[in-house]
MARFILUM-334753 format. One record per atom (N, C-alpha, C, CB): x, z, y. Coordinates in steps of 0.2 Angstrom, whole numbers, plus 5000, padded with zeros to 4 digits. Glycine has a CB too. Layout:
REM MARFILUM-334753
+------+------+------+
|    X |    Z |    Y |
+------+------+------+
|    X |    Z |    Y |
...
+------+------+------+
END
This chain:
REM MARFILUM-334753
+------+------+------+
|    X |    Z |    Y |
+------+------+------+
| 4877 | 4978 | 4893 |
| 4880 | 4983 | 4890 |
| 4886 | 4981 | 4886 |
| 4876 | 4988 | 4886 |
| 4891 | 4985 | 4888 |
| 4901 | 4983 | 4883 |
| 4899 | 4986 | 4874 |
| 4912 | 4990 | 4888 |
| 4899 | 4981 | 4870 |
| 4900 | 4985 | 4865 |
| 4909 | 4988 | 4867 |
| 4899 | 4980 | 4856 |
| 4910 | 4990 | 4858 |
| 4918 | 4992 | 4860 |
| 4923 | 4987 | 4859 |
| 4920 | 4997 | 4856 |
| 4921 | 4981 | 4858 |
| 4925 | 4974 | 4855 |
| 4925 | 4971 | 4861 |
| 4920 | 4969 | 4849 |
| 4919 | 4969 | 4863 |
| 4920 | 4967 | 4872 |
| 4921 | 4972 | 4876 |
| 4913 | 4964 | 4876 |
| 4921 | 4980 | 4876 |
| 4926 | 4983 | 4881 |
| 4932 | 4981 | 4882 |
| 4927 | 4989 | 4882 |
| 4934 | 4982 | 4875 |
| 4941 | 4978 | 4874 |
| 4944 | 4972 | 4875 |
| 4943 | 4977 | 4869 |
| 4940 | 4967 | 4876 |
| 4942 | 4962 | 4879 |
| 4941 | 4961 | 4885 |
| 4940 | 4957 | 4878 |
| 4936 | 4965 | 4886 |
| 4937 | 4964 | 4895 |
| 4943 | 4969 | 4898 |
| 4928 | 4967 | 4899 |
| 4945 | 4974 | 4896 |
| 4953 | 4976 | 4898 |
| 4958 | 4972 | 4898 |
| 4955 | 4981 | 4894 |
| 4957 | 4968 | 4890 |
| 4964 | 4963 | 4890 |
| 4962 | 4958 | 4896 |
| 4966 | 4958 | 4880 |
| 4956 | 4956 | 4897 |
| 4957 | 4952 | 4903 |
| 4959 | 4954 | 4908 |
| 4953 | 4948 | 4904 |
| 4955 | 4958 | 4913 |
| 4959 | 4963 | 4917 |
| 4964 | 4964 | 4919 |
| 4960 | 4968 | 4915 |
| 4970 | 4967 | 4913 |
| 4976 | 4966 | 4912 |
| 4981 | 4959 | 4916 |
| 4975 | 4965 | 4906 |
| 4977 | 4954 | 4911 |
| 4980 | 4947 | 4912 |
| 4979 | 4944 | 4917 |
| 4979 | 4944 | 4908 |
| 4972 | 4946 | 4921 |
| 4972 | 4945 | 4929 |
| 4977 | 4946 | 4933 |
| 4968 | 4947 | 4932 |
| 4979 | 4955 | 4932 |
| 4981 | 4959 | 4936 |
| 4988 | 4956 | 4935 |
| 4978 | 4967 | 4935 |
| 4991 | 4953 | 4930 |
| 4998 | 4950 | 4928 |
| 4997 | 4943 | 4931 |
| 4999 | 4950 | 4919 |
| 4994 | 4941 | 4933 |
| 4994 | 4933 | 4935 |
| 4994 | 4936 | 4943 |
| 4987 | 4927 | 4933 |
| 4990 | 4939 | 4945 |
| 4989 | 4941 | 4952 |
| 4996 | 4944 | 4954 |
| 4983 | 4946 | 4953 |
| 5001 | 4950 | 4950 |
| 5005 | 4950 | 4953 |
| 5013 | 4949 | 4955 |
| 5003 | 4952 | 4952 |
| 5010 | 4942 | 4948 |
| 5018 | 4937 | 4946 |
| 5015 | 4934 | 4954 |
| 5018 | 4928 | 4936 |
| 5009 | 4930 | 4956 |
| 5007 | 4927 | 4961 |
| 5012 | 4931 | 4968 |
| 4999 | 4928 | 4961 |
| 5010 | 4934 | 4969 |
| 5010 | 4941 | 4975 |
| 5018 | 4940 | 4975 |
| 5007 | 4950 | 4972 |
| 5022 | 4940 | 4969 |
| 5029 | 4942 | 4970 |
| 5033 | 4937 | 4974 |
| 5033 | 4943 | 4965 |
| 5028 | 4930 | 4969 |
| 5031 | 4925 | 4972 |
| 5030 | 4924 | 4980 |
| 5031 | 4920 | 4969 |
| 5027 | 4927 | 4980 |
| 5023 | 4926 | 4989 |
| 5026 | 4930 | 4993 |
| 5014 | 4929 | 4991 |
| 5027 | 4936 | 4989 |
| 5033 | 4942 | 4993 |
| 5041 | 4938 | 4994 |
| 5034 | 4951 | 4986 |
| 5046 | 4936 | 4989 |
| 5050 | 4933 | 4991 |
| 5052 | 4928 | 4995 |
| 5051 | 4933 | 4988 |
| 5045 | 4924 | 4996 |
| 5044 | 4917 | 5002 |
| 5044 | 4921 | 5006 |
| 5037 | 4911 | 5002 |
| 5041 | 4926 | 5008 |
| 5039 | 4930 | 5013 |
| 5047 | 4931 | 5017 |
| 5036 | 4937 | 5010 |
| 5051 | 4934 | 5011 |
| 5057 | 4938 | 5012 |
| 5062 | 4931 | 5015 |
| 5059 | 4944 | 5004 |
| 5058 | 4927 | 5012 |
| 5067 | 4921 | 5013 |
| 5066 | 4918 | 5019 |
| 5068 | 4913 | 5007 |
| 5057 | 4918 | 5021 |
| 5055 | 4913 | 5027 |
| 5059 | 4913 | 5032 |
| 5049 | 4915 | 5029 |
| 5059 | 4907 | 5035 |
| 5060 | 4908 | 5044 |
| 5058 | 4912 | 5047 |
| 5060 | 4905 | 5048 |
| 5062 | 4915 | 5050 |
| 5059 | 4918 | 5057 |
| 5057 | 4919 | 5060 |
| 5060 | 4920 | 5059 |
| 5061 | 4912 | 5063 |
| 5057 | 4908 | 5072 |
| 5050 | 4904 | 5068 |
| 5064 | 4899 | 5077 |
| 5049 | 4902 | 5062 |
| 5043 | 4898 | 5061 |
| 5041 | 4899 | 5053 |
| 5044 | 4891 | 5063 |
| 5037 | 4905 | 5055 |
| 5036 | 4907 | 5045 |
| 5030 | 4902 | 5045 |
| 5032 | 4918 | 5042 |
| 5031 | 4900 | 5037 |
| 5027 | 4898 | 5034 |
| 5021 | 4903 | 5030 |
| 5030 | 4895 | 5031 |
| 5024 | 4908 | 5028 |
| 5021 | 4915 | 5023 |
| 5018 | 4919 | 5029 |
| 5026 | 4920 | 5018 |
| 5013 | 4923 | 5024 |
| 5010 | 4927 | 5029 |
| 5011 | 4935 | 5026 |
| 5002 | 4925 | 5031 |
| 5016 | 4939 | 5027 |
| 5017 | 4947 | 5028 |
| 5014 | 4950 | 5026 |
| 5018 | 4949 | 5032 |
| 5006 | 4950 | 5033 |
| 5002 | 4954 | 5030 |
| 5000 | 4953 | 5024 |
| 4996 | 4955 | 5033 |
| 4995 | 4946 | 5021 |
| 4996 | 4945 | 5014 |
| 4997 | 4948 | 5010 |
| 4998 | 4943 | 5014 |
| 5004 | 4944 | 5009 |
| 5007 | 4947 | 5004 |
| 5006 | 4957 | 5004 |
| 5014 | 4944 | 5006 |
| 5007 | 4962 | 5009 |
| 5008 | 4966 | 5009 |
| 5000 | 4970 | 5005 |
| 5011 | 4967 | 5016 |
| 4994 | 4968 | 5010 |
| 4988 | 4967 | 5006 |
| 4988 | 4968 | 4999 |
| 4986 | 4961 | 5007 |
| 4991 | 4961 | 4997 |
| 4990 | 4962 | 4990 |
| 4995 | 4966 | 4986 |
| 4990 | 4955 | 4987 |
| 5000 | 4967 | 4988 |
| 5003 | 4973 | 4986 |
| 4999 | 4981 | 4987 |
| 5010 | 4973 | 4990 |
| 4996 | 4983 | 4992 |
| 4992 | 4987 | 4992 |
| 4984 | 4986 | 4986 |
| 4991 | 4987 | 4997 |
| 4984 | 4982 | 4983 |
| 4979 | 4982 | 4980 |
| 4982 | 4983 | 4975 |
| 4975 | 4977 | 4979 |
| 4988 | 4979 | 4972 |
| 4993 | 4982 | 4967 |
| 4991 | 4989 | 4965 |
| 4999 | 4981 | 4970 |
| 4994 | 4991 | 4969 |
| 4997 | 4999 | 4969 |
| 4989 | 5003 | 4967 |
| 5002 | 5001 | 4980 |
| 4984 | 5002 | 4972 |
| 4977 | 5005 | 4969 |
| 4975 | 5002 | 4964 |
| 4970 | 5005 | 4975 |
| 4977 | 4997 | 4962 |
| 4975 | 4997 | 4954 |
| 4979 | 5000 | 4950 |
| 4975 | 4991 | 4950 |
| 4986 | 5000 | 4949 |
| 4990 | 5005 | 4945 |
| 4988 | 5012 | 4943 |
| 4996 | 5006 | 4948 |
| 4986 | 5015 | 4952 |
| 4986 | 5021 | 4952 |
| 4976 | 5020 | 4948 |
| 4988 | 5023 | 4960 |
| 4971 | 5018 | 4949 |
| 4963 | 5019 | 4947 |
| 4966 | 5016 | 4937 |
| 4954 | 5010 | 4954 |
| 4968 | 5012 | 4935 |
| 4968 | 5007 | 4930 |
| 4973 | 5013 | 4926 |
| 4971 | 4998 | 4931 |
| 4979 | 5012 | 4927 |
| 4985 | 5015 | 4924 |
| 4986 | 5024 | 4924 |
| 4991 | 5010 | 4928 |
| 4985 | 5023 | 4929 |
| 4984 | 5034 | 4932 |
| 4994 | 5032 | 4933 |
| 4981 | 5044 | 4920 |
| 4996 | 5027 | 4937 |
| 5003 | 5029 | 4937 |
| 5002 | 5030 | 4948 |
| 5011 | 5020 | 4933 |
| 5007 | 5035 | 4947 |
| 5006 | 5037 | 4953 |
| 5012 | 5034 | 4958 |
| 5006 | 5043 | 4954 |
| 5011 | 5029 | 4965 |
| 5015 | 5029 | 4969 |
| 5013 | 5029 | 4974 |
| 5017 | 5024 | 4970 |
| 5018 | 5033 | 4981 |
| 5017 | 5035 | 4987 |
| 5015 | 5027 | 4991 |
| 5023 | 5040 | 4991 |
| 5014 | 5023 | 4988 |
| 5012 | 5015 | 4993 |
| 5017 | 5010 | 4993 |
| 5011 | 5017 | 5003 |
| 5016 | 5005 | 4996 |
| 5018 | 5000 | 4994 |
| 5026 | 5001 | 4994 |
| 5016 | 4995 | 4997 |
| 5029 | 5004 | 4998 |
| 5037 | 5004 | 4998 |
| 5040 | 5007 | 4991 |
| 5039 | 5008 | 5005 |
| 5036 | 5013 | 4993 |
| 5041 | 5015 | 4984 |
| 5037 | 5010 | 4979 |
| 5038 | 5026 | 4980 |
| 5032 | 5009 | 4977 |
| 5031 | 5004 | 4972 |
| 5037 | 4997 | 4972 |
| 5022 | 5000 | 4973 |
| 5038 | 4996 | 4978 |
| 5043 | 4989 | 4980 |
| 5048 | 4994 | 4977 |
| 5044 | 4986 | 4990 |
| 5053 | 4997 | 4978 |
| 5057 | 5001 | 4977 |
| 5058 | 5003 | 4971 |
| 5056 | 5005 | 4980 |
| 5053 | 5005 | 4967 |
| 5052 | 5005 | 4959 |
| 5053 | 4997 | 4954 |
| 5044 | 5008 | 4958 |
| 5053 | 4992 | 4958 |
| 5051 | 4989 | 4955 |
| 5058 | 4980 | 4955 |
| 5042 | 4989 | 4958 |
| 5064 | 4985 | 4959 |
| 5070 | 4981 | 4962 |
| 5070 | 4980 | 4968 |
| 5070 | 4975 | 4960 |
| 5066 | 4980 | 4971 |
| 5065 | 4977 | 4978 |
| 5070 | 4984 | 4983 |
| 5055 | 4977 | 4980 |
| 5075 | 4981 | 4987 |
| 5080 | 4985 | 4991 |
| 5077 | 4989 | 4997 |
| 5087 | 4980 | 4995 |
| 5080 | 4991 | 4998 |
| 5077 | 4997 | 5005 |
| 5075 | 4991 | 5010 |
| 5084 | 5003 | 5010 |
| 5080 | 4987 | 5012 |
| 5084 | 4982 | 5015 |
| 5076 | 4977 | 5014 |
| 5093 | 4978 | 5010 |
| 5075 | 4976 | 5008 |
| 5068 | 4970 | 5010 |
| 5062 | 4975 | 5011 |
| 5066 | 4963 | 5002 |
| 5062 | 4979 | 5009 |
| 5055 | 4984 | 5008 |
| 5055 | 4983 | 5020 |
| 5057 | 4998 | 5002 |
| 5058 | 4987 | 5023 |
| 5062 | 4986 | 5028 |
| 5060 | 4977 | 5032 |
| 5071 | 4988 | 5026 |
| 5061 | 4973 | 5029 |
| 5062 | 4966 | 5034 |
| 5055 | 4964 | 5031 |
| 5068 | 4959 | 5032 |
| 5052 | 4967 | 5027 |
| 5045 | 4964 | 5024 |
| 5042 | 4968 | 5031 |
| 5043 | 4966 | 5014 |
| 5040 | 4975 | 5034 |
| 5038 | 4980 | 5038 |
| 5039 | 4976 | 5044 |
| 5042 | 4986 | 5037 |
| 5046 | 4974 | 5046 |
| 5048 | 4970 | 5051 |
| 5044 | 4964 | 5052 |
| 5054 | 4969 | 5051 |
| 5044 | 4960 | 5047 |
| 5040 | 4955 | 5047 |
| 5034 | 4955 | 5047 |
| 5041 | 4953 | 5043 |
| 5030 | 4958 | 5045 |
| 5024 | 4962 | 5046 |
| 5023 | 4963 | 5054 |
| 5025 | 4969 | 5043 |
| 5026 | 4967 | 5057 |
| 5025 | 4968 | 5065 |
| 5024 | 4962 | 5069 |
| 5032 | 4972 | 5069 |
| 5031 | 4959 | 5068 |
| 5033 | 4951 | 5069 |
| 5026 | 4946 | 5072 |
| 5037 | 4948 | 5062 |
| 5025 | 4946 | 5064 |
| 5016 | 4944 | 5064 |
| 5012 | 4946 | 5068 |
| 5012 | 4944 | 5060 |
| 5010 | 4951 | 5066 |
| 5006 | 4954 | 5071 |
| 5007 | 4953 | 5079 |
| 5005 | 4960 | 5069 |
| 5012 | 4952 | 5081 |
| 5013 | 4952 | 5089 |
| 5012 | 4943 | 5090 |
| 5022 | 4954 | 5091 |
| 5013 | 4940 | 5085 |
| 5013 | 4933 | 5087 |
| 5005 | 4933 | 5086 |
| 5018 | 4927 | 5082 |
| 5001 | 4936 | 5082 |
| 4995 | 4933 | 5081 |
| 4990 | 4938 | 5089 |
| 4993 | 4935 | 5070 |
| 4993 | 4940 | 5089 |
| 4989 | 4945 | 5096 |
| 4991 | 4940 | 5104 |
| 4995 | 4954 | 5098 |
| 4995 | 4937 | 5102 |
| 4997 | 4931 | 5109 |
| 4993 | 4925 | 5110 |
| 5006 | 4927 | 5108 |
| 4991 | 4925 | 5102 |
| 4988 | 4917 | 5101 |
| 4980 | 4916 | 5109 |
| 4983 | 4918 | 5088 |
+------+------+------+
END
């Protein structure tokens, strides 16, 4: 059982996961975004993945609402333009990985 001292710590950790996890993620989103095309190294879904987990923790943890990962991308700097080649990218994969 949490007293109220360890509920509180276990939020600040939480927190600081969910802050490590999503410095992680970004950087993974912009490898994503810079990768080659004829021969990614990153993987799209991934990345996109963890942006959806993003987004259901903000919304269960924080109560902030976003319609999914594009407007959160959108909210957060990210251009139409990459929200768009990140989607593309996405497909991309998935066609290569259906050939395999």
């Amino acid at each position: 059982m949490l007293d109220k001292k360890n509920n509180q710590e276990l939020c600040s950790c939480i927190v600081r996961i969910k802050e490590m996890f999503l410095s992680d993620t970004f950087i993974l989103l912009d490898c994503v975004l810079t990768d080659n095309p004829l021969d990614p190294e990153y993987s799209a879904n991934v990345a996109y993945d963890r942006l959806e987990e993003v987004v259901r923790f903000e919304e269960l943890y924080n109560g902030v609402e976003c319609k999914g990962v594009s407007d959160y991308l959108l909210k957060n700097g990210y251009t139409l333009n990459d929200v768009e080649l990140l989607n593309k990218k996405r497909i991309d994969e998935k066609r290569r990985h259906a050939h395999i």
